[in-house]
Biopython code that builds the backbone (N, CA, C, O; Angstrom):
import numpy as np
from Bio.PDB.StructureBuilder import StructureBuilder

atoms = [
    (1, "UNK", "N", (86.820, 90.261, 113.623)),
    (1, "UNK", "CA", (88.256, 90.487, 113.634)),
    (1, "UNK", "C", (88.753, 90.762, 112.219)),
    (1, "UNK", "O", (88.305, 90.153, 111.248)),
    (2, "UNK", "N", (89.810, 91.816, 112.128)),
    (2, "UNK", "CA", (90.134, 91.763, 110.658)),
    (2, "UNK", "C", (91.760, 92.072, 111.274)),
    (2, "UNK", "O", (92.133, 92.487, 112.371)),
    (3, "UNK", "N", (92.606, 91.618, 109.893)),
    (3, "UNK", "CA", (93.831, 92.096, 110.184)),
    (3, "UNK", "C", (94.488, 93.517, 109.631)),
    (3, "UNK", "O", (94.256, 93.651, 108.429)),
    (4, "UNK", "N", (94.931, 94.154, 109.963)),
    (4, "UNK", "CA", (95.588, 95.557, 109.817)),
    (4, "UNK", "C", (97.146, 95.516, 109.356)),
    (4, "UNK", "O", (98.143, 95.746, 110.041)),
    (5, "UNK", "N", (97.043, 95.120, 107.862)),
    (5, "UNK", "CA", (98.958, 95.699, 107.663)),
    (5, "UNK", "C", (99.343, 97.371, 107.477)),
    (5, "UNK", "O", (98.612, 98.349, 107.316)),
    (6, "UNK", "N", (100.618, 97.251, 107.562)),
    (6, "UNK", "CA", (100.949, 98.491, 107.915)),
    (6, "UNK", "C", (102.757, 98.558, 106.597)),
    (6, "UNK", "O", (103.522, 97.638, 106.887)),
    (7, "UNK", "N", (103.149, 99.238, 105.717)),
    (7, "UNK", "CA", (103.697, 98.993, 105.032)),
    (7, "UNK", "C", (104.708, 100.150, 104.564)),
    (7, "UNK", "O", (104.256, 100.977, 103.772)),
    (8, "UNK", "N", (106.251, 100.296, 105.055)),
    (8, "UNK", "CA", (106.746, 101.524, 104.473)),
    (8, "UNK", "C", (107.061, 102.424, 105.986)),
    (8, "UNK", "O", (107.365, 101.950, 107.081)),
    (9, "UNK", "N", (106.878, 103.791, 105.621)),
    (9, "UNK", "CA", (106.961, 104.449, 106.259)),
    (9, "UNK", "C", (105.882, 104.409, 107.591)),
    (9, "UNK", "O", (105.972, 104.973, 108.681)),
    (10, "UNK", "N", (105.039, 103.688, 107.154)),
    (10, "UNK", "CA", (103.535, 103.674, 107.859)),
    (10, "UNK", "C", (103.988, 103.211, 108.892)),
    (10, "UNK", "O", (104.105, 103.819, 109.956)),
    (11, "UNK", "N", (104.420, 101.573, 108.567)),
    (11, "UNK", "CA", (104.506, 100.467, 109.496)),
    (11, "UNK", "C", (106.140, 101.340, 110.349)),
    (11, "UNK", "O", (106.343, 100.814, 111.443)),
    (12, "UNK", "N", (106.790, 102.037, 110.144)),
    (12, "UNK", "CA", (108.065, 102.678, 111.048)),
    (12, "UNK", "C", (107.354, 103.124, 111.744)),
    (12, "UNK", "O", (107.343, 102.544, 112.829)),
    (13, "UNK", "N", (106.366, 104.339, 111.621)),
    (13, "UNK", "CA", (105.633, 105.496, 112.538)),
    (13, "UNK", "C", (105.220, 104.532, 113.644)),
    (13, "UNK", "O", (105.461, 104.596, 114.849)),
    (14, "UNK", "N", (104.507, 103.577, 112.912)),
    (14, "UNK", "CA", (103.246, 102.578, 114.037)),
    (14, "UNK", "C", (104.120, 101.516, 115.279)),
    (14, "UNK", "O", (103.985, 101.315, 116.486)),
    (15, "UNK", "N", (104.995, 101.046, 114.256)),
    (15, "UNK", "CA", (106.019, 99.779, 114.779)),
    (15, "UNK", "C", (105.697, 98.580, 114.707)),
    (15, "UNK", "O", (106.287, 97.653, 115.262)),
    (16, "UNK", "N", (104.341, 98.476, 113.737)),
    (16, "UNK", "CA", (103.839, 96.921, 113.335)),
    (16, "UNK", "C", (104.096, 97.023, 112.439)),
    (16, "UNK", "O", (104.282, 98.122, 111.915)),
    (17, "UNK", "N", (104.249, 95.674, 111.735)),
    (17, "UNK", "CA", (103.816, 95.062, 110.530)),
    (17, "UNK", "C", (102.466, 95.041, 110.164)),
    (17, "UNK", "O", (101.896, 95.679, 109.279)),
    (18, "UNK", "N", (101.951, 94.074, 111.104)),
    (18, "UNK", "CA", (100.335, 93.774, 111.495)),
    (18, "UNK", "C", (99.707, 93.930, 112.821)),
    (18, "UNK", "O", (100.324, 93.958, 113.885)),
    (19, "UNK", "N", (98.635, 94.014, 112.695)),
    (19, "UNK", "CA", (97.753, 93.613, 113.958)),
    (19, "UNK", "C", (96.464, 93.100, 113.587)),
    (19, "UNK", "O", (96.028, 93.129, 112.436)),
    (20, "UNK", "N", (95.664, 92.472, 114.916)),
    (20, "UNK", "CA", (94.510, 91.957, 114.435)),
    (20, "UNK", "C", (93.355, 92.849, 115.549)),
    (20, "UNK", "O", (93.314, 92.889, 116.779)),
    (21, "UNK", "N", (92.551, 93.459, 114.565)),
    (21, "UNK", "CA", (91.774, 94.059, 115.979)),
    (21, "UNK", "C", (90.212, 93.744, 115.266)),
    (21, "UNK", "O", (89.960, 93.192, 114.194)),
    (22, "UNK", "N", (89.141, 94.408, 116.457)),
    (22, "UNK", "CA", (88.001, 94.117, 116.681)),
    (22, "UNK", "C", (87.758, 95.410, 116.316)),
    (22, "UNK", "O", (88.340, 96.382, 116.797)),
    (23, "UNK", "N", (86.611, 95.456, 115.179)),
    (23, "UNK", "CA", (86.105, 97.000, 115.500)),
    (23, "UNK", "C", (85.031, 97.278, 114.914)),
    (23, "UNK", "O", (84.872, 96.672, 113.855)),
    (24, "UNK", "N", (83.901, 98.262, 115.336)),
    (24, "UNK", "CA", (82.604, 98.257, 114.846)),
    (24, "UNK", "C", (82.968, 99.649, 113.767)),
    (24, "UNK", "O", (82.044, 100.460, 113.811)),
    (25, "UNK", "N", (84.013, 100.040, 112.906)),
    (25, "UNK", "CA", (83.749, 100.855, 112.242)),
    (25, "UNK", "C", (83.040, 100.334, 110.792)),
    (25, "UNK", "O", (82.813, 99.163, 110.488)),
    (26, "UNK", "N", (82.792, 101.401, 110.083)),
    (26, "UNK", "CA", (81.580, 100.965, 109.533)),
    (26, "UNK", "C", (82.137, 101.286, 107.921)),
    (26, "UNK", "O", (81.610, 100.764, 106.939)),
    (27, "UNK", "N", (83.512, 102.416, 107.830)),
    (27, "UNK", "CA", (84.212, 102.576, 106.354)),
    (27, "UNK", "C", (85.285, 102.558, 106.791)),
    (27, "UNK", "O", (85.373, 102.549, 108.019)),
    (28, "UNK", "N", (86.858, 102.543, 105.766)),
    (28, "UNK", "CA", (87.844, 103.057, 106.594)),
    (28, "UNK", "C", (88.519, 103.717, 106.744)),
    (28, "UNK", "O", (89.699, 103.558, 107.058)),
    (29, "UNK", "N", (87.472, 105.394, 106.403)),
    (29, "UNK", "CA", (87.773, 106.813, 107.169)),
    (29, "UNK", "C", (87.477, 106.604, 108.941)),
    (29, "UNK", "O", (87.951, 107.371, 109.779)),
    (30, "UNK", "N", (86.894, 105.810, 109.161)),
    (30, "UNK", "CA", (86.089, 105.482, 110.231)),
    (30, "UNK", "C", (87.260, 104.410, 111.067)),
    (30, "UNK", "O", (87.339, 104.602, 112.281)),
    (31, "UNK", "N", (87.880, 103.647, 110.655)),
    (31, "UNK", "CA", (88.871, 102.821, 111.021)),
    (31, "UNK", "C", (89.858, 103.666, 111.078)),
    (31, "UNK", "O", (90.537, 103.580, 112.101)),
    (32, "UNK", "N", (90.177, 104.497, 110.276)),
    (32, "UNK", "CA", (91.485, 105.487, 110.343)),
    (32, "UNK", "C", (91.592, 106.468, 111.664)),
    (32, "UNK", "O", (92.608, 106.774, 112.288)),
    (33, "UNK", "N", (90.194, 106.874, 111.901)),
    (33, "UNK", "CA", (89.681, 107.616, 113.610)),
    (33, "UNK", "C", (90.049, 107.047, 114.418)),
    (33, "UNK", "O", (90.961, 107.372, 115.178)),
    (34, "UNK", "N", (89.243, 105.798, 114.436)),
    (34, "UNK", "CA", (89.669, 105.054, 115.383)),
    (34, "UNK", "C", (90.877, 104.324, 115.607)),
    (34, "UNK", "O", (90.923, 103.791, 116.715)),
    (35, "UNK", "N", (91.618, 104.195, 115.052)),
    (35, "UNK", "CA", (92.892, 103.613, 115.112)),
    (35, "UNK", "C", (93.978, 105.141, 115.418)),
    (35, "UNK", "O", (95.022, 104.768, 115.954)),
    (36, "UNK", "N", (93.950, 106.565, 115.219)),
    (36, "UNK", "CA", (94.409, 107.687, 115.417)),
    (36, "UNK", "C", (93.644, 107.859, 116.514)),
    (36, "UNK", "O", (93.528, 109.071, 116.334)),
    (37, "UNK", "N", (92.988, 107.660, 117.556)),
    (37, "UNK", "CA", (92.554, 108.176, 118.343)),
    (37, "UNK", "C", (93.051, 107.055, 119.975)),
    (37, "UNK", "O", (92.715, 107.147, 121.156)),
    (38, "UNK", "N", (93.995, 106.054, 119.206)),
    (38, "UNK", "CA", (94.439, 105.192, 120.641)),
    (38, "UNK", "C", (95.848, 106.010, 121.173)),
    (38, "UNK", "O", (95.955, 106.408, 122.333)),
    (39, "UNK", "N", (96.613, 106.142, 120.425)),
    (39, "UNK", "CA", (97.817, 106.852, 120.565)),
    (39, "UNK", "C", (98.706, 107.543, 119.421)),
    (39, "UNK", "O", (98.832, 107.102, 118.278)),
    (40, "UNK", "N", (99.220, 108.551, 119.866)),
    (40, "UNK", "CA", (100.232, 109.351, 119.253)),
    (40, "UNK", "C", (100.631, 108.854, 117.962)),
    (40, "UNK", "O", (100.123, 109.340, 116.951)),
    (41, "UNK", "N", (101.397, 108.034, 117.897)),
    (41, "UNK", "CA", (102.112, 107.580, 117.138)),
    (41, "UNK", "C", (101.142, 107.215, 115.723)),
    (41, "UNK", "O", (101.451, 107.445, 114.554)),
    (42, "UNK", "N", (100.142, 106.708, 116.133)),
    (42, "UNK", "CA", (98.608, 106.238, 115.228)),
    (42, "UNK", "C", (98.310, 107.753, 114.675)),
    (42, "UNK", "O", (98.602, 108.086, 113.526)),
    (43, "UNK", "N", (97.803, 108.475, 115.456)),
    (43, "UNK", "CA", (98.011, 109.868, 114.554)),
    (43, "UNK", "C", (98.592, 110.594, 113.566)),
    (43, "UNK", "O", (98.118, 111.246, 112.637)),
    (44, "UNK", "N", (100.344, 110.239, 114.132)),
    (44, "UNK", "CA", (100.932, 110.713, 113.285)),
    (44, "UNK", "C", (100.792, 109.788, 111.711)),
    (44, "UNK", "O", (100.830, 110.339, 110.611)),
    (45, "UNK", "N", (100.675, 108.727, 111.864)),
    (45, "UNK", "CA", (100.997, 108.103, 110.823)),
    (45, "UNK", "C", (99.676, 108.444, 109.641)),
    (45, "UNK", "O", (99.780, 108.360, 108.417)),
    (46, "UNK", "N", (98.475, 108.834, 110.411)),
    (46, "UNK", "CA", (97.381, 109.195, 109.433)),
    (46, "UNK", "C", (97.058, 110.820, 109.525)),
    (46, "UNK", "O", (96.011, 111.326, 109.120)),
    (47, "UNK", "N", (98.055, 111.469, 110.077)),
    (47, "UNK", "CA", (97.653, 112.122, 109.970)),
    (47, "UNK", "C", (98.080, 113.232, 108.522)),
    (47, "UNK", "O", (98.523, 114.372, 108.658)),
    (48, "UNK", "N", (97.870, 112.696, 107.475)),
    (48, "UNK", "CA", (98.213, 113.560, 105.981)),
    (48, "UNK", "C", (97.514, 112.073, 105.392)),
    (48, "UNK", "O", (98.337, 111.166, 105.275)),
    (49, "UNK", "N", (96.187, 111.760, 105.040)),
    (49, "UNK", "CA", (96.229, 111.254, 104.605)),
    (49, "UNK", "C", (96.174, 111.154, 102.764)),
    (49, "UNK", "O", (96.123, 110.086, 102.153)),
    (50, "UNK", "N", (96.194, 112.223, 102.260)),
    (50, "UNK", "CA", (96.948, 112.523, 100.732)),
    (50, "UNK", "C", (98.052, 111.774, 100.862)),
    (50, "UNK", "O", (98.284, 111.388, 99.716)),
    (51, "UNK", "N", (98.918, 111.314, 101.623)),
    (51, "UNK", "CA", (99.985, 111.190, 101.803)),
    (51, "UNK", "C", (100.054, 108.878, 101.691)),
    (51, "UNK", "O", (100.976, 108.064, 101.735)),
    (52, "UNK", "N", (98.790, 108.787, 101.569)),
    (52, "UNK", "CA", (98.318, 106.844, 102.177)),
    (52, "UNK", "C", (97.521, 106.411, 100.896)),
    (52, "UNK", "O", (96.769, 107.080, 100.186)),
    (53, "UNK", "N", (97.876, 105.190, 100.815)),
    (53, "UNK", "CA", (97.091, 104.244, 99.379)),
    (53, "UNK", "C", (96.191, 103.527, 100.477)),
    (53, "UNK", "O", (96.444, 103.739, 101.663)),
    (54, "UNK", "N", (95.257, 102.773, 100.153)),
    (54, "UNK", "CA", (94.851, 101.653, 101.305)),
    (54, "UNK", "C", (94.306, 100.516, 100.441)),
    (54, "UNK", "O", (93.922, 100.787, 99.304)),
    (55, "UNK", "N", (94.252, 99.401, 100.848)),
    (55, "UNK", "CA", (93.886, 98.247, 100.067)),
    (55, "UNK", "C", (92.693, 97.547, 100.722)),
    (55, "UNK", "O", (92.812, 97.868, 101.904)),
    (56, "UNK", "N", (91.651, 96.801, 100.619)),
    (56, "UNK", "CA", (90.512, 96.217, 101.486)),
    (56, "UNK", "C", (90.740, 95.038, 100.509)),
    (56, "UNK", "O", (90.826, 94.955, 99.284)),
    (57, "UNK", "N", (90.832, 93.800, 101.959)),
    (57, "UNK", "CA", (91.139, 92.679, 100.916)),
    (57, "UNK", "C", (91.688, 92.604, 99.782)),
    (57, "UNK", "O", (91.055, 91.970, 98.938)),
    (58, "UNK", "N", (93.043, 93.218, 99.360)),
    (58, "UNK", "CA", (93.886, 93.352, 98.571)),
    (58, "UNK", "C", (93.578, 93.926, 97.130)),
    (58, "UNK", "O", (94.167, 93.594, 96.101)),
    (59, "UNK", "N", (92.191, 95.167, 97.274)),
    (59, "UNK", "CA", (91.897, 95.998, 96.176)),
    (59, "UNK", "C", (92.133, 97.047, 96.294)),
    (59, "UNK", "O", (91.282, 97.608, 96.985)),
    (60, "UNK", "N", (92.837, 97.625, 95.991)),
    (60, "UNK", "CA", (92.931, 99.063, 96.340)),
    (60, "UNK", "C", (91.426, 100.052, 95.801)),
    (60, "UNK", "O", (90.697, 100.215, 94.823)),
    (61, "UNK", "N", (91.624, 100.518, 97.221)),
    (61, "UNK", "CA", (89.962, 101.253, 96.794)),
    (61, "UNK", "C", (90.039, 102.297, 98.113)),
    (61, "UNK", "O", (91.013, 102.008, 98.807)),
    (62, "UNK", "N", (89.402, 103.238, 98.550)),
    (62, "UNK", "CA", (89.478, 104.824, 98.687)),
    (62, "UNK", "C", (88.888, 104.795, 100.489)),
    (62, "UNK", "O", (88.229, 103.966, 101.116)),
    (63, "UNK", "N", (89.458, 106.026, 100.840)),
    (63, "UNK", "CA", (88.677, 105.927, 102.551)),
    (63, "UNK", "C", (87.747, 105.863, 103.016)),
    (63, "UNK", "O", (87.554, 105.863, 104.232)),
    (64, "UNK", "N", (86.572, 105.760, 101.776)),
    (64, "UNK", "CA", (85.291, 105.232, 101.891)),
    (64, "UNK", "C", (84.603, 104.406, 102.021)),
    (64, "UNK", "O", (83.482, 104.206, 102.489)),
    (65, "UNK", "N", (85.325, 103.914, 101.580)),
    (65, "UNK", "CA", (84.876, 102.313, 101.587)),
    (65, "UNK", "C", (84.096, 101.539, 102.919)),
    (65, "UNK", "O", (84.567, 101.511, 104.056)),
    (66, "UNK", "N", (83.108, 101.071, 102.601)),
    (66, "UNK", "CA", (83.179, 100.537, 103.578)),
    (66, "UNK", "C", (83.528, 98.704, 103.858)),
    (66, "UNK", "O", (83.578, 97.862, 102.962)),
    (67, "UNK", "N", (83.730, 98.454, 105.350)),
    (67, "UNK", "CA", (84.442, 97.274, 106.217)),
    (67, "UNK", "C", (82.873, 95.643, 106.103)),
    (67, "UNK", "O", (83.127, 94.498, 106.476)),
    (68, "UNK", "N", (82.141, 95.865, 105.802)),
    (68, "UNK", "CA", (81.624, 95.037, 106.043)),
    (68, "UNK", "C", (82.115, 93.703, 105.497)),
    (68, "UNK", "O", (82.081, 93.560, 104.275)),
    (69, "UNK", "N", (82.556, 92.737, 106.239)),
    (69, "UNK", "CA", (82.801, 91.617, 105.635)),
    (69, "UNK", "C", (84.180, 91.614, 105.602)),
    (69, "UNK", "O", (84.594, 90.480, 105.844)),
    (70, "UNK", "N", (85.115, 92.456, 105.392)),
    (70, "UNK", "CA", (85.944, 92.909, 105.585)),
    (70, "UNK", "C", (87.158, 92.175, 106.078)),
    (70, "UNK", "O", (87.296, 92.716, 107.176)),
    (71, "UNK", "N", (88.023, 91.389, 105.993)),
    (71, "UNK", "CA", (89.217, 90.815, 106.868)),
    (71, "UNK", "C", (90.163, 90.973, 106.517)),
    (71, "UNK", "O", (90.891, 89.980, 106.507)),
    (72, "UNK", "N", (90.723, 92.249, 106.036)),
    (72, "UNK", "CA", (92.316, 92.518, 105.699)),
    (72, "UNK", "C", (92.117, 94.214, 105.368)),
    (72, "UNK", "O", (91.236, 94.738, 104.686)),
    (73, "UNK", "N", (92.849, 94.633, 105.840)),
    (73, "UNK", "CA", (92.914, 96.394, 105.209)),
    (73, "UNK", "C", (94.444, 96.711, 105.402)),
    (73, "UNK", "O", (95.015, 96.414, 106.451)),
    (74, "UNK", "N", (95.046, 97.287, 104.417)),
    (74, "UNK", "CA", (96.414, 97.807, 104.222)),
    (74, "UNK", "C", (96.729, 98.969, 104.032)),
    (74, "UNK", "O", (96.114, 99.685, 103.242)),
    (75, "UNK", "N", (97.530, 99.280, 104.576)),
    (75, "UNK", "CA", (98.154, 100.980, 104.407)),
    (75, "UNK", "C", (99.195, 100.808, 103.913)),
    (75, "UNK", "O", (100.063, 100.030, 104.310)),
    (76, "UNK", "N", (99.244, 101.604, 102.864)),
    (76, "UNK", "CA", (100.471, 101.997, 102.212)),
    (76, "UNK", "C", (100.980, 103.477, 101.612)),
    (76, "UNK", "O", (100.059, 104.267, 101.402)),
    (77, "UNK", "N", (102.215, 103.907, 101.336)),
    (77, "UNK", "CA", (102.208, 105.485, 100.527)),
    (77, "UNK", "C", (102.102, 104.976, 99.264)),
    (77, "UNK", "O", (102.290, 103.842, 98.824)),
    (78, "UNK", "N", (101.738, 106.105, 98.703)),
    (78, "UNK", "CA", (101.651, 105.539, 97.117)),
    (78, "UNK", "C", (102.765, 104.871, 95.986)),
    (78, "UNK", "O", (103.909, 105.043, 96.406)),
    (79, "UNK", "N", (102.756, 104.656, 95.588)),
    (79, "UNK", "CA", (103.794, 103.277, 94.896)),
    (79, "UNK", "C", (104.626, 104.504, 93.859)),
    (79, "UNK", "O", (104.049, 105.450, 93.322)),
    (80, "UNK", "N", (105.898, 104.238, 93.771)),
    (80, "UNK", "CA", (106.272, 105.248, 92.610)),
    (80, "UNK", "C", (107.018, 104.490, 91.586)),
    (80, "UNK", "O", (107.979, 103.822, 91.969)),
    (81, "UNK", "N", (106.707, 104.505, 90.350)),
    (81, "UNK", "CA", (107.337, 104.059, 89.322)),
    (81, "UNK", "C", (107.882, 104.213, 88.332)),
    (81, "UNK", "O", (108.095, 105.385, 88.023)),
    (82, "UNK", "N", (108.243, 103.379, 87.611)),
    (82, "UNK", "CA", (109.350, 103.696, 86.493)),
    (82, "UNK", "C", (110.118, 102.420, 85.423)),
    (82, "UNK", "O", (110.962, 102.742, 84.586)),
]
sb = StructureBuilder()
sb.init_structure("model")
sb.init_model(0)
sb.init_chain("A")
sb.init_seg("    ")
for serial, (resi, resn, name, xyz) in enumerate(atoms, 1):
    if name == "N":
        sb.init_residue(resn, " ", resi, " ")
    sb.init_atom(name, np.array(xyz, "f"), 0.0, 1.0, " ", f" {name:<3s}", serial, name[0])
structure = sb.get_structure()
């Protein structure tokens, strides 16, 4: 089980905050499929992903990554500052 936040514009598209799901993906380009491939709305939200930061256990690190061990992954747009 890992938990899934969702943050911004992300979490509007989706309509969570969080969720907790089960999943044998293996990076999380692979989690991003599978989570766009339950419904619509999941699509839209990945679908530009130039457009998404993501965090694994609160590091930000790239859609490659892979899940092993894994119990937290975050989506976010990229942070803008000043």
């Amino acid at each position: 089980m890992m938990d899934i936040l969702y943050f911004a514009w992300v979490r509007e598209r989706i309509g969570l905050p969080k969720e907790r799901v089960t999943t044998d993906a293996a990076t999380v380009a692979d989690l991003v499929a599978e989570l766009s491939a339950r419904e619509e709305r999941y699509a839209m939200a990945f679908s530009d992903l130039s457009a998404l930061r993501v965090a694994v256990d609160q590091e930000l690190t790239d859609f490659n990554a892979p899940l092993a061990g894994v119990r937290e992954v975050a989506f976010f747009p990229p942070m803008t500052g000043g």
